[in-house]
TORRO-772942 format. One record per atom (N, C-alpha, C, CB): residue in three letters; x, y, z. Coordinates in steps of 0.1 Angstrom, whole numbers, plus 2048, in hexadecimal, padded with zeros to 3 digits. Each point is the difference from the previous one (the first is absolute). Glycine has a CB too. Layout:
N
ALAXYZ
...
***
This chain:
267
UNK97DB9A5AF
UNK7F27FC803
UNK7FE7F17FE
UNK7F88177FA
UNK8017E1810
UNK8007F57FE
UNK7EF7FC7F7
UNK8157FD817
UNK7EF7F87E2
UNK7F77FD7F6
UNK7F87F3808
UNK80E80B7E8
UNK7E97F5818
UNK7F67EE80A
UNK7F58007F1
UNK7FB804828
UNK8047F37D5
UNK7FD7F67F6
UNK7F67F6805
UNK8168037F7
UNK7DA7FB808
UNK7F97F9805
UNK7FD7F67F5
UNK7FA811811
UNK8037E37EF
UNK7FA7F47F7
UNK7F27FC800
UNK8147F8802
UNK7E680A7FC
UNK7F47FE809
UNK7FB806809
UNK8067F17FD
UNK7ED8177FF
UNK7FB80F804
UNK7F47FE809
UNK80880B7E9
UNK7F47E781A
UNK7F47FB808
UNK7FD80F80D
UNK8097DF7FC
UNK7F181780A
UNK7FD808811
UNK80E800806
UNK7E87F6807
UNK8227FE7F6
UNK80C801809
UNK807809800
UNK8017F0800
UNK8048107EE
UNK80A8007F8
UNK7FC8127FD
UNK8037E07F6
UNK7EF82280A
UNK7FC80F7F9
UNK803804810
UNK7E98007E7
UNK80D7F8825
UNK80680B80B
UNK810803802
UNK7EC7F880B
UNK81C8007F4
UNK810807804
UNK80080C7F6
UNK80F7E8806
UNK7EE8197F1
UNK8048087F5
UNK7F680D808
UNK8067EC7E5
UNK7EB81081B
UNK7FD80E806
UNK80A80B808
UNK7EC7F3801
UNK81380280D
UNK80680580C
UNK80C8057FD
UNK7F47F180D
UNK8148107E7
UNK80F8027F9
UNK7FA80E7FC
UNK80D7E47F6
UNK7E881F803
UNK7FA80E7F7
UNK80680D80A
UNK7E47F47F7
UNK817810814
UNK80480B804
UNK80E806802
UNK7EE7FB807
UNK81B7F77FB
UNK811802803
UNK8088037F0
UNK8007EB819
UNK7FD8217E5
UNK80B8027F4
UNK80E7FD7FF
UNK7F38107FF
UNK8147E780C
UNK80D7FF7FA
UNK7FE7F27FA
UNK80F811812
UNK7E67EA7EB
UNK8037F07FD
UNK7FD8017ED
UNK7F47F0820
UNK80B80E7D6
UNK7FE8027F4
UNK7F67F2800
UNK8188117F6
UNK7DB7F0807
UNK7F77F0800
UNK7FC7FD7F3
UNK7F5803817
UNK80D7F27E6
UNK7FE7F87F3
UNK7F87F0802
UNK81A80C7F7
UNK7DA7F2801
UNK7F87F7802
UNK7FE7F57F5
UNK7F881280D
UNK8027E27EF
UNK8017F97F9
UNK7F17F7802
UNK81C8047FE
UNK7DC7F97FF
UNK7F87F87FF
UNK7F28017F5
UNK80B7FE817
UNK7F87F47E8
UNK7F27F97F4
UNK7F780D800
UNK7FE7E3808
UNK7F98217FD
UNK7F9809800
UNK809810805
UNK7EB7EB803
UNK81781B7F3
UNK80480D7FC
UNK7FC80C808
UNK7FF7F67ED
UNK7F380B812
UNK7FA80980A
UNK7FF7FE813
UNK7F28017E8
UNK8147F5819
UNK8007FE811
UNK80B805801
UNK7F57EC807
UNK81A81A7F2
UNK80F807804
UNK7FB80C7FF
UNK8137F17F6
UNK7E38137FE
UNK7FE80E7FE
UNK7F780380A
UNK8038017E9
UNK7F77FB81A
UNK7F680480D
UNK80580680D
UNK7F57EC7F7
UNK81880D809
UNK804804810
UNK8098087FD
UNK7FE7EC80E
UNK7F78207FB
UNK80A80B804
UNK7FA80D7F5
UNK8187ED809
UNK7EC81B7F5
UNK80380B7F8
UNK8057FF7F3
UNK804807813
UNK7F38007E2
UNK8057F97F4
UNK80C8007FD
UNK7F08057F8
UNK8187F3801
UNK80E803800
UNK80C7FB80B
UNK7F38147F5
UNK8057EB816
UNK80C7FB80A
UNK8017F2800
UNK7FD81280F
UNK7FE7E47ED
UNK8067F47FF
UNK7FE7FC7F4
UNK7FF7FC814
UNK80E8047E4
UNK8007FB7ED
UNK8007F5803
UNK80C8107F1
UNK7E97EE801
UNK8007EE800
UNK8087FA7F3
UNK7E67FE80C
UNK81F7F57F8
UNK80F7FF7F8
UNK7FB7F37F7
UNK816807817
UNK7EB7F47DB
UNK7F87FC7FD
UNK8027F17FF
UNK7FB8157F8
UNK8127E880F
UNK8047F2804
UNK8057FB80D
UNK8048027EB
UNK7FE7F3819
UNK8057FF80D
UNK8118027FF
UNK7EA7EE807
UNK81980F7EC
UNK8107FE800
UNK80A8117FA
UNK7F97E07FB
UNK7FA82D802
UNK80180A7FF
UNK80080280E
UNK7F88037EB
UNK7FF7FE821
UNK7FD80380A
UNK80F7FC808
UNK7E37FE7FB
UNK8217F2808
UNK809800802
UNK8108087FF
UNK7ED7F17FF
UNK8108127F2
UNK80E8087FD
UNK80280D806
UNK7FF7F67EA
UNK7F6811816
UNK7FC80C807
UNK80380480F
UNK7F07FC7EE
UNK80A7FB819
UNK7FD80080D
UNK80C7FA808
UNK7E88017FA
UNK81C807815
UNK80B7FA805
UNK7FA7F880A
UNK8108117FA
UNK7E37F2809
UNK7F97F680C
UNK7FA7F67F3
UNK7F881281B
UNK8017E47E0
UNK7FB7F57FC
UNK7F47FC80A
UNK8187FA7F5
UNK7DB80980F
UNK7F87FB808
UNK7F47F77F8
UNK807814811
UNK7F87E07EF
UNK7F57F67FA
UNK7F780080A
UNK80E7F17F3
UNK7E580C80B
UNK7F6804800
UNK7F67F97F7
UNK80C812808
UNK7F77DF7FA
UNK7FD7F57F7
UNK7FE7F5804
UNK8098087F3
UNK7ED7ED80A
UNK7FA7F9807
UNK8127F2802
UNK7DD80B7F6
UNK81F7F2814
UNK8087F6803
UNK8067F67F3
UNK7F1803818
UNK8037F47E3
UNK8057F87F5
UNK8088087F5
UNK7EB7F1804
UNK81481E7F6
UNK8018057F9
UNK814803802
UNK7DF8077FE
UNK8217F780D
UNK80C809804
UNK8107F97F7
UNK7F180581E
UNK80E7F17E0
UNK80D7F87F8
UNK8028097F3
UNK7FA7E6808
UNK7F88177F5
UNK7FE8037F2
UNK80280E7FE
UNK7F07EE7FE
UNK81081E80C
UNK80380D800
UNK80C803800
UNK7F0802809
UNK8177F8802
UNK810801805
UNK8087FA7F5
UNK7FB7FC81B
UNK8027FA7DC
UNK8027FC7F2
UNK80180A7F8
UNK7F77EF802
UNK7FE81A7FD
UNK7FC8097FA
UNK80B80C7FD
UNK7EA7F7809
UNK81980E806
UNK80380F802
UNK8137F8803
UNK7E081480F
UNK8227E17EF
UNK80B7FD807
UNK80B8087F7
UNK7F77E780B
UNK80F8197E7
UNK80680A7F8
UNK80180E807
UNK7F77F27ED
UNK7FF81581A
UNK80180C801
UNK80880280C
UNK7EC8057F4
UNK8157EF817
UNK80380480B
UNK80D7FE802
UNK7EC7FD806
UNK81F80B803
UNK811800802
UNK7FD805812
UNK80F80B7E1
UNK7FA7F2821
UNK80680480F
UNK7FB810807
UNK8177F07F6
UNK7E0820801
UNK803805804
UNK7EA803803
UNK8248057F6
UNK7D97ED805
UNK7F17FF804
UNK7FF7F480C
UNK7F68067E4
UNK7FD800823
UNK7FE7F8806
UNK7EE7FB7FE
UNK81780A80E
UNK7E97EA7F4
UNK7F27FD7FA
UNK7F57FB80C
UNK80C7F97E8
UNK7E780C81C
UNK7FD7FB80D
UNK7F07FA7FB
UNK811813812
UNK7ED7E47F3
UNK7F37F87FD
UNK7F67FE80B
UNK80D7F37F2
UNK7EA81280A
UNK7F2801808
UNK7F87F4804
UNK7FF8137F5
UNK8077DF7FE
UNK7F77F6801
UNK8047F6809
UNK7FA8047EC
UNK7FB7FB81A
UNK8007FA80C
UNK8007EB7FE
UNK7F081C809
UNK81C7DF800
UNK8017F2800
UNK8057FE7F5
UNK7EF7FA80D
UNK81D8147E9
UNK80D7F77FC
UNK80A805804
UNK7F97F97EF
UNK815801815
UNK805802808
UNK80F805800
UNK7EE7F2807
UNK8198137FF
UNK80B8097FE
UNK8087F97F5
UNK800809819
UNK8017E87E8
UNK8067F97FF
UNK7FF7FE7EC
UNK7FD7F981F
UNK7F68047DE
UNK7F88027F5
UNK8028107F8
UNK7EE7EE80D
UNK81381C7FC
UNK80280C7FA
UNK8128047FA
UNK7E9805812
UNK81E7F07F8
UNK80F8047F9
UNK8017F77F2
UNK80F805819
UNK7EC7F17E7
UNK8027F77F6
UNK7FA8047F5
UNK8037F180E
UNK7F58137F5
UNK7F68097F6
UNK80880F7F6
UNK7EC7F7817
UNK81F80E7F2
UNK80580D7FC
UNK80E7FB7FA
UNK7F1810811
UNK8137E17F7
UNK80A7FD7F9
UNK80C805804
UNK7F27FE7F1
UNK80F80A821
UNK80E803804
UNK80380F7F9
UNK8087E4800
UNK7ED81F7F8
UNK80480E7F6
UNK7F980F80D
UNK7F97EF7DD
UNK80480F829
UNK7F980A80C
UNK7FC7FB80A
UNK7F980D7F3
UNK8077FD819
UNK7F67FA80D
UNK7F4801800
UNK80E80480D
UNK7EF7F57FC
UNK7F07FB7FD
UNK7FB80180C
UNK8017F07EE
UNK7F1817818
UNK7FA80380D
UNK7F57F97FC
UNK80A81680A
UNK7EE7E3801
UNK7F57FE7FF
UNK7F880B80A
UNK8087E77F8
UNK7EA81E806
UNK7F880680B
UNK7F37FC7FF
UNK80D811803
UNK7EC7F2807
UNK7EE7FB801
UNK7FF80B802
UNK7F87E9808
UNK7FF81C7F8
UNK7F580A801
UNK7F57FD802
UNK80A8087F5
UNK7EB7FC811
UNK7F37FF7FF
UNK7F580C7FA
UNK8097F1813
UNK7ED80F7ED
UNK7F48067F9
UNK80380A803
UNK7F07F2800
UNK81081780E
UNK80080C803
UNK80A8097F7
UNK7F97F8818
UNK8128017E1
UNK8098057FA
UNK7F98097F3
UNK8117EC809
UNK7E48117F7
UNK7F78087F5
UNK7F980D802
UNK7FC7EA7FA
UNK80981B815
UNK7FA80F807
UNK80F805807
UNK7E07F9808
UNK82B8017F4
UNK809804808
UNK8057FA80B
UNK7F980F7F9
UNK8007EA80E
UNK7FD7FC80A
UNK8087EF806
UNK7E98137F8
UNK81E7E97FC
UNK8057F2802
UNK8097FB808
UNK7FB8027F0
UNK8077F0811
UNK80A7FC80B
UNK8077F77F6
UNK7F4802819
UNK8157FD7EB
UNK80B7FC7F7
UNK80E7FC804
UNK7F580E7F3
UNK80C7DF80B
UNK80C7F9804
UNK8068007F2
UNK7F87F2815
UNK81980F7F1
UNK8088017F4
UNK80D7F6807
UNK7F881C7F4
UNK80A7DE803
UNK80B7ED802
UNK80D80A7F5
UNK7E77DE7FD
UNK82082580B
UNK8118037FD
UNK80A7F6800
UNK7FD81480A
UNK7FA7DE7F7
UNK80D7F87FC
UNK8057FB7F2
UNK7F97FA814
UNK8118107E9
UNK8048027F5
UNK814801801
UNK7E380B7FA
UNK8227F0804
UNK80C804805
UNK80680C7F3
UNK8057E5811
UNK7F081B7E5
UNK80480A7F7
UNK7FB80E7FF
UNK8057EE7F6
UNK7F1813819
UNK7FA80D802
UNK80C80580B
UNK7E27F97FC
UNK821814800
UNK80680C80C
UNK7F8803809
UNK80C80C7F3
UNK7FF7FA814
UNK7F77FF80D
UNK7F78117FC
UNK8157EE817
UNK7F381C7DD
UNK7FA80E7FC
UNK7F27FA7FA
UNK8188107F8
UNK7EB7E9801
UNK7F77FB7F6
UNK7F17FA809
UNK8177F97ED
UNK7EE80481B
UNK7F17F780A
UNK7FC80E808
UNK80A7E2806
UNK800827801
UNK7FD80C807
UNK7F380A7F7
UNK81C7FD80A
UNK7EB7FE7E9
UNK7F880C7F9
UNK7F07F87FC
UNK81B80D7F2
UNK7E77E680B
UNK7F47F67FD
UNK7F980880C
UNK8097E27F5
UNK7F8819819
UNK7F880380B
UNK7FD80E803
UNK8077EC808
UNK7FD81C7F2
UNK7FC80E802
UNK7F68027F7
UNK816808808
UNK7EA7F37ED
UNK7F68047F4
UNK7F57F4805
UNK8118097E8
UNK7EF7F081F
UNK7F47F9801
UNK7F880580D
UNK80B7EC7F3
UNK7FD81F817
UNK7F980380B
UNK7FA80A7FC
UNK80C7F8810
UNK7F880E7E1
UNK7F580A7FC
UNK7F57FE7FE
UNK80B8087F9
UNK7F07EC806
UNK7F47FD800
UNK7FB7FA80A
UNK8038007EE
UNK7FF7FE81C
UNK7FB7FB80C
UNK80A7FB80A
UNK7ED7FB7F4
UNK8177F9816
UNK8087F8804
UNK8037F57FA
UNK7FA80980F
UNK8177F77F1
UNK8067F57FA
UNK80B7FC80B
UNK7FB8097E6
UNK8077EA81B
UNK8087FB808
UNK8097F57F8
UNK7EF806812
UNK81F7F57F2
UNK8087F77F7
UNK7FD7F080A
UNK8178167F4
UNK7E47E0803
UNK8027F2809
UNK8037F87FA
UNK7F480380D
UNK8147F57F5
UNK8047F57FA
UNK7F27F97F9
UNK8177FE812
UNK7F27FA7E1
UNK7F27F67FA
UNK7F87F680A
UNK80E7FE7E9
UNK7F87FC821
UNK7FB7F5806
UNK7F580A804
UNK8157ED808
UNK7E8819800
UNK7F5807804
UNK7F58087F6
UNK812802812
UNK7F07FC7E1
UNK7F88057F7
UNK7F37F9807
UNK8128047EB
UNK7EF7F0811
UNK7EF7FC800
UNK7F8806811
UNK8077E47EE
UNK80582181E
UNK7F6803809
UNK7F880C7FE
UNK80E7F580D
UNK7FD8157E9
UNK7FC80B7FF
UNK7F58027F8
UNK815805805
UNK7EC7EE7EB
UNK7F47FF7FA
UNK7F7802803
UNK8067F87FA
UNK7F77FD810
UNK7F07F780D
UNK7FE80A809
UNK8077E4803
UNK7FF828802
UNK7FB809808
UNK80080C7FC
UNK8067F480F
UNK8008147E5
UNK7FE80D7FB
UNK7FB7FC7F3
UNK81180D80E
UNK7F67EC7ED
UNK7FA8027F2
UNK7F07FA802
UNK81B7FC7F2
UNK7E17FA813
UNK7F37FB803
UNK7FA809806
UNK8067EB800
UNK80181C809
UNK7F880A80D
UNK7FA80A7FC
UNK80F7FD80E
UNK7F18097E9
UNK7F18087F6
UNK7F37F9803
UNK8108067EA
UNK7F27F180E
UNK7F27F9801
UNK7F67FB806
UNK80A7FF7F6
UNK8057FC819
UNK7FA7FA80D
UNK7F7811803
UNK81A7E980C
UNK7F08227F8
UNK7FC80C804
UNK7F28047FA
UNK818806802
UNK7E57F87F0
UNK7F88077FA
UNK7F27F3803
UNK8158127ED
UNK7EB7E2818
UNK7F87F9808
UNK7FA805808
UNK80C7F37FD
UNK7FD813812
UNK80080480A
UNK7F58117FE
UNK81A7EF805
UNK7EB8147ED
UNK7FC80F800
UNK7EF7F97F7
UNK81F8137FE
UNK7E07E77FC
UNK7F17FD7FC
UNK7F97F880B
UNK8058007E8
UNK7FF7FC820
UNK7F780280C
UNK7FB80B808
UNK8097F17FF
UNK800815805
UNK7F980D803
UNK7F78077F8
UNK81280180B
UNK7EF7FE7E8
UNK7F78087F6
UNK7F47F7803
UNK81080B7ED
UNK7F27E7814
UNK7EF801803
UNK7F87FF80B
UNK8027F87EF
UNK80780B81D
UNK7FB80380D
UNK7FE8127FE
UNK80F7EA810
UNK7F881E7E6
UNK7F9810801
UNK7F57FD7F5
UNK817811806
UNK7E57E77F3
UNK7F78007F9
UNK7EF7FB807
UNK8187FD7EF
UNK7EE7F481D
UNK7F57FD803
UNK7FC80C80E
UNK8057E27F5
UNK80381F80E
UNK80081380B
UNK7F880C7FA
UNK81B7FD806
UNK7E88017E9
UNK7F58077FD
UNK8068107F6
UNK7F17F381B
UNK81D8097E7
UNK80B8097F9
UNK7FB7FB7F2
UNK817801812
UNK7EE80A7E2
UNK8007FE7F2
UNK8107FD7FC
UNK7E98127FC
UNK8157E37FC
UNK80A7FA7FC
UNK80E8067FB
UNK7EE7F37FD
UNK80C8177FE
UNK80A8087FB
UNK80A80880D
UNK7EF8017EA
UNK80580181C
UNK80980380F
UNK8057FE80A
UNK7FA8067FA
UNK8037EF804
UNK8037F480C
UNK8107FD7FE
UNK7E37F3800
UNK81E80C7EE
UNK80D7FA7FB
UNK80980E7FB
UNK7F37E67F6
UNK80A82680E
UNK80A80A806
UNK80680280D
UNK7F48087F1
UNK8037F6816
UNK8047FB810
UNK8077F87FE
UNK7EF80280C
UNK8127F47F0
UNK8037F6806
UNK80F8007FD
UNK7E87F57FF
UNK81580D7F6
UNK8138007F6
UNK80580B806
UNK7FC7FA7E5
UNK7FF819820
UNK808805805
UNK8027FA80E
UNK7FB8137F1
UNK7FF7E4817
UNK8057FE80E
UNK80B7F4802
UNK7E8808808
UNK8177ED7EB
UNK80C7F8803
UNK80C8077F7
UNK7F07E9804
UNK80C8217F4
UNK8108087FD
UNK80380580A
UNK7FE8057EC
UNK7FA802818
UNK80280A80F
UNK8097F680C
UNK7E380F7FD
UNK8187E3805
UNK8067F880A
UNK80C7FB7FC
UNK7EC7FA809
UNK8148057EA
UNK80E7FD7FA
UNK808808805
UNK7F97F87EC
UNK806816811
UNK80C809800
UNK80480280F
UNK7F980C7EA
UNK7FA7F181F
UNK80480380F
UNK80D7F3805
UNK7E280B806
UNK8197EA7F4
UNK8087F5803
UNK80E8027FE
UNK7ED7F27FB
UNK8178137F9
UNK80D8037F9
UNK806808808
UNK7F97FE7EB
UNK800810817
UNK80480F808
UNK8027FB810
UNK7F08137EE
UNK8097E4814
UNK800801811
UNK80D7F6807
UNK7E18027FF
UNK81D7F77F9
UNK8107F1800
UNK7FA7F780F
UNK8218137F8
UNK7CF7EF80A
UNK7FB7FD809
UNK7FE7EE7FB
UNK7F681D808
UNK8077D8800
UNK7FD7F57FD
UNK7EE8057FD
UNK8187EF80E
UNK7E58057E9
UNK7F37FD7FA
UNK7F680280D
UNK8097EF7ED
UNK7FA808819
UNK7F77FB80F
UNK80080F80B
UNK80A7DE7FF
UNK801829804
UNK7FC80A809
UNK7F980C7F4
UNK8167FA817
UNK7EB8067DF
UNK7F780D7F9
UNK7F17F8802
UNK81380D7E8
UNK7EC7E3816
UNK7F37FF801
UNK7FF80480B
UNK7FD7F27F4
UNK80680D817
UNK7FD803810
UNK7F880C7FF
UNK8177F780C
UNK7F38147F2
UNK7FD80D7FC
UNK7F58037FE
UNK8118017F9
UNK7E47F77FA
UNK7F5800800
UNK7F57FB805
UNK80A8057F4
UNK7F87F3816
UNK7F97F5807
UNK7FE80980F
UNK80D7E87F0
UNK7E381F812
UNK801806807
UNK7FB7F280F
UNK7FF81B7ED
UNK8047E7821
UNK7F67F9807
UNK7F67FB7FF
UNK808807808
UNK7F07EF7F6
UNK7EE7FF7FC
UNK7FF8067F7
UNK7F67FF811
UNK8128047E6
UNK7FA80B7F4
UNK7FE7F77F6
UNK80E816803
UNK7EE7EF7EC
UNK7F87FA7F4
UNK80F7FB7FE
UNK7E780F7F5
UNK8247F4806
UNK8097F77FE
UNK8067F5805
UNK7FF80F7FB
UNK8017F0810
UNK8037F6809
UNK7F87F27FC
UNK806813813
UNK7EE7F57ED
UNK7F47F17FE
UNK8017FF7EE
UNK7E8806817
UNK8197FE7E4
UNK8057FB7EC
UNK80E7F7804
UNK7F981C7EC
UNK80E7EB81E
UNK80C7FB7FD
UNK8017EF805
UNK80981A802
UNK7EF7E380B
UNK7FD7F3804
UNK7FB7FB7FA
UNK80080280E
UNK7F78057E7
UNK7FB7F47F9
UNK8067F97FA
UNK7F38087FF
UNK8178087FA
UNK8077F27F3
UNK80E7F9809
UNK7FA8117E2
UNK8087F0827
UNK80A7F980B
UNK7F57EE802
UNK80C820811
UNK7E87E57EF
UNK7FB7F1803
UNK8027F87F0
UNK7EA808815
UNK8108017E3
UNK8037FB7F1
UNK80C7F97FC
UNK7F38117FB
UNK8177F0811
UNK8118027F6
UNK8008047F3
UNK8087ED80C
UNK7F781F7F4
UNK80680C7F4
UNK80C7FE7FE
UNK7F3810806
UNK8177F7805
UNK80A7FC7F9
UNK8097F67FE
UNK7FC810804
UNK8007E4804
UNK8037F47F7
UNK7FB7FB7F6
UNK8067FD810
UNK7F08067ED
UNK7FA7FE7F3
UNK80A8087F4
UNK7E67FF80D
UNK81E80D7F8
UNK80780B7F6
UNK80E7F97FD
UNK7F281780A
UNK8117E0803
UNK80B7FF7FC
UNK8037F17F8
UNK804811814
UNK7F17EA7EE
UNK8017F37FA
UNK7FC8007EE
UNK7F97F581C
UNK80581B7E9
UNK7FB8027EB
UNK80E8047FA
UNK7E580F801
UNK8267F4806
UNK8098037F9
UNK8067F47FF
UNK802817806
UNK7FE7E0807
UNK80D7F17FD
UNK7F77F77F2
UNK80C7F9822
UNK7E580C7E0
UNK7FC7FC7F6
UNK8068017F1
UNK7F0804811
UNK80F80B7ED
UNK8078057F3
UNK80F7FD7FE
UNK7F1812802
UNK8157EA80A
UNK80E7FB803
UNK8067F37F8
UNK7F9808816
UNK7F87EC7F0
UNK8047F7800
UNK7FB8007E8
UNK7FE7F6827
UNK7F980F7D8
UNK7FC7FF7F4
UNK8138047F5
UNK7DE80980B
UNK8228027FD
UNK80C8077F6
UNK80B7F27FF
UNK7FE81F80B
UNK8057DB800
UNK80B7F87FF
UNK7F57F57F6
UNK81380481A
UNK7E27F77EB
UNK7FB7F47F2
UNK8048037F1
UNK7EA7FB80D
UNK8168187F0
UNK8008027F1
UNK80D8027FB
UNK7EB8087FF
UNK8237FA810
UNK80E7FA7FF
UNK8027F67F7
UNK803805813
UNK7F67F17FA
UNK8037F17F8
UNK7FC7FE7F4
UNK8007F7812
UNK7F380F7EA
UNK7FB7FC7F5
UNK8078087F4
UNK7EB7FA80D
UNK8208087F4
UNK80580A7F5
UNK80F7F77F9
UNK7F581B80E
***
């Protein structure tokens, strides 16, 4: 049975560990400042919390941090003693870089980096994982990406592409959840109660989500689909075509793009 080991029990760091609760073959072990966020997740008992990072290390054959960026030297310092060739250690923190993570472990294990985003906290996450490691197997990465599609979609991409994936999924919650408080206050000024307006609304863009996925249809013919002749869709939809919507949408990500590379440099 394999043992995964979390550092840092946040929203990120507690969601992987949730989404891990139901799969009994994984054995889950947790570690963070506050005690009660490892115990919390899940079922009493199913994820023991370990009362150090360099306990947790020893224990666990996956290593996943779950710690803020600056903090990360100072961790990998930390847990570096525990780690040999038959752990692998994977880091959640975002903008340090593969490169930082071997040096960090010292040549003593492979090292994955992945992002995740928010949804990872209902199951529901997306998730890039950087295998440029020449000391990860190719079992060892097979098995990384199987345990991460239990919790939602995971795909492998090289580091250079991190920050795209940042600026469009990892940011793309928030853009979305923009998109989705608008509508709540068009069902509100319509005359809907808020509370129900923001059940609709969340079951119809999950609902369009899953059609998008299931159908392998492009974006633009499902819109079609709903866009009857002279119908009420057609005319929302010109509008925001006069608005440029989606160049607006898209200039919010090169936005987040261009930011992510300023806090590159600035590091």
């Amino acid at each position: 049975m394999k043992t995964i080991g979390c550092i840092g029990c946040g929203n990120m760091g507690g969601g992987v560990l949730r989404g891990l609760v139901p799969h009994e073959e994984f054995t889950l072990t947790g570690h963070d400042h506050t005690r009660a966020k490892v115990e919390g997740i899940g079922p009493e008992g199913r994820v023991t919390f370990v009362e150090t990072p360099l306990e947790l290390a020893q224990k666990a054959d996956v290593v996943i941090l779950a710690v803020k960026p600056y903090q990360m030297e100072a961790m990998l310092e930390e847990i570096r003693p525990a780690l040999d060739s038959s752990k692998v250690v994977v880091s959640l923190a975002a903008a340090f870089s593969q490169e930082k993570l071997r040096r960090g472990v010292d040549g003593r294990c492979a090292v994955v980096r992945c992002m995740p985003n928010l949804p990872v906290i209902v199951g529901k996450g997306v998730f890039a994982l950087c295998f440029d490691d020449p000391a990860l197997d190719a079992v060892r990465g097979e098995e990384l990406l199987a345990m991460f599609r239990l919790m939602g979609i995971a795909v492998v991409l090289p580091e250079a592409q991190f920050p795209a994936f940042s600026s469009l999924v990892g940011c793309g919650p928030a853009f979305a959840l923009l998109f989705m408080e608008g509508l709540l206050n068009a069902g509100i000024t319509m005359g809907l109660k808020a509370s129900v307006s923001r059940e609709l609304i969340a079951a119809m863009v999950e609902g369009t989500a899953r059609l998008a996925l299931e159908s392998g249809e492009s974006f633009a013919d499902l819109r079609v689909k709903v866009c009857s002749p002279s119908g009420t869709t057609i005319r929302g939809v010109n509008h925001m075509e006069r608005c440029a919507v989606p160049g607006h949408v898209t200039d919010a990500v090169l936005e987040a793009l261009k930011r992510d590379r300023e806090m590159a440099s600035e590091k």
